[in-house]
C-alpha positions as CSV (number, residue, x, y, z in Angstrom):
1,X,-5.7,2.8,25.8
2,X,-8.5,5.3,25.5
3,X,-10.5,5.3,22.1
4,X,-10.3,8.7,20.9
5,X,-14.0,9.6,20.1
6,X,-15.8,8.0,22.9
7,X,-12.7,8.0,25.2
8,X,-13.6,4.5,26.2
9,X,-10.9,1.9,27.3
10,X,-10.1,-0.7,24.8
11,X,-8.0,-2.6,23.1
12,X,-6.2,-2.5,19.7
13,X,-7.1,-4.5,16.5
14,X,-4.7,-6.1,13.5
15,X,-5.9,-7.0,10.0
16,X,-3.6,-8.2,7.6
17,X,-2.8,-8.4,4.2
18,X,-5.8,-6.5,3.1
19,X,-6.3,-6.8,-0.9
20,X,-10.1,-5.4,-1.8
21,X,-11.4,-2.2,-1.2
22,X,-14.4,-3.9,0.6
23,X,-12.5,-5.1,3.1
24,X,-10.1,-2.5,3.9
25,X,-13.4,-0.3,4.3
26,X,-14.7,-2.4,6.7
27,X,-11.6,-2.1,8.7
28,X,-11.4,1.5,8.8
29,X,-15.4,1.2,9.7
30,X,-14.3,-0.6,12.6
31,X,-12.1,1.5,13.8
32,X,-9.0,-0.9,13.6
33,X,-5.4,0.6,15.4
34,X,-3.9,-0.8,12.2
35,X,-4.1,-3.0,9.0
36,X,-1.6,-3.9,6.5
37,X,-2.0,-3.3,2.8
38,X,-1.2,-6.4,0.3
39,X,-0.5,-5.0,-3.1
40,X,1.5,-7.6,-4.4
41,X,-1.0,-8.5,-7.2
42,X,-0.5,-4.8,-8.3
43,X,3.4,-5.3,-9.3
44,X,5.1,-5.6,-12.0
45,X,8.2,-8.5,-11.6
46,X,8.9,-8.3,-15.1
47,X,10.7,-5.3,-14.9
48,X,13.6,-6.8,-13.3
49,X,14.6,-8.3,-17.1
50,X,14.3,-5.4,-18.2
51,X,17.8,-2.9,-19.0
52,X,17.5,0.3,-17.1
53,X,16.2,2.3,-20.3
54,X,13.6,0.2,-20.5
55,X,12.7,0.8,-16.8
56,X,13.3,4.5,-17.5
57,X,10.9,4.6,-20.7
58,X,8.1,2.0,-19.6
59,X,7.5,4.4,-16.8
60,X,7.9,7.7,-18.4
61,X,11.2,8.5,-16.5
62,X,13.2,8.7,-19.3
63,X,12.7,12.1,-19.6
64,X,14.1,12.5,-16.1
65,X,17.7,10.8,-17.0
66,X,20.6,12.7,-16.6
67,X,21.8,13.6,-20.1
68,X,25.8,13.7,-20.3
């Protein structure tokens, strides 16, 4: 594989489950082939006991809803 600024052989690189900004920055500054985002800390589970108009109007979609 040729690095695509220096067009230098190498090799590619893989980190994981990346949660803070300093880290996925240093990532990118090394020029990993790839990294995987972990946003689980950023998700809301209790919307599954929710009904779906409460979905609908906790995330302003309500307003998007099919009116009959």
């Amino acid at each position: 594989m040729n690095h695509s600024s220096t067009g230098t052989k190498g090799f590619g690189a893989d980190d994981g489950h990346l949660k803070l900004e300093v880290n996925i920055k240093k990532v990118i500054d090394a020029e990993y082939s790839m990294l995987t985002l972990d946003c689980s800390d950023q998700i809301d589970n209790s919307v599954t006991q929710l009904s779906s108009a409460e979905r609908l109007a906790k995330f302003n979609l309500d307003q998007l809803a099919i009116k009959s």
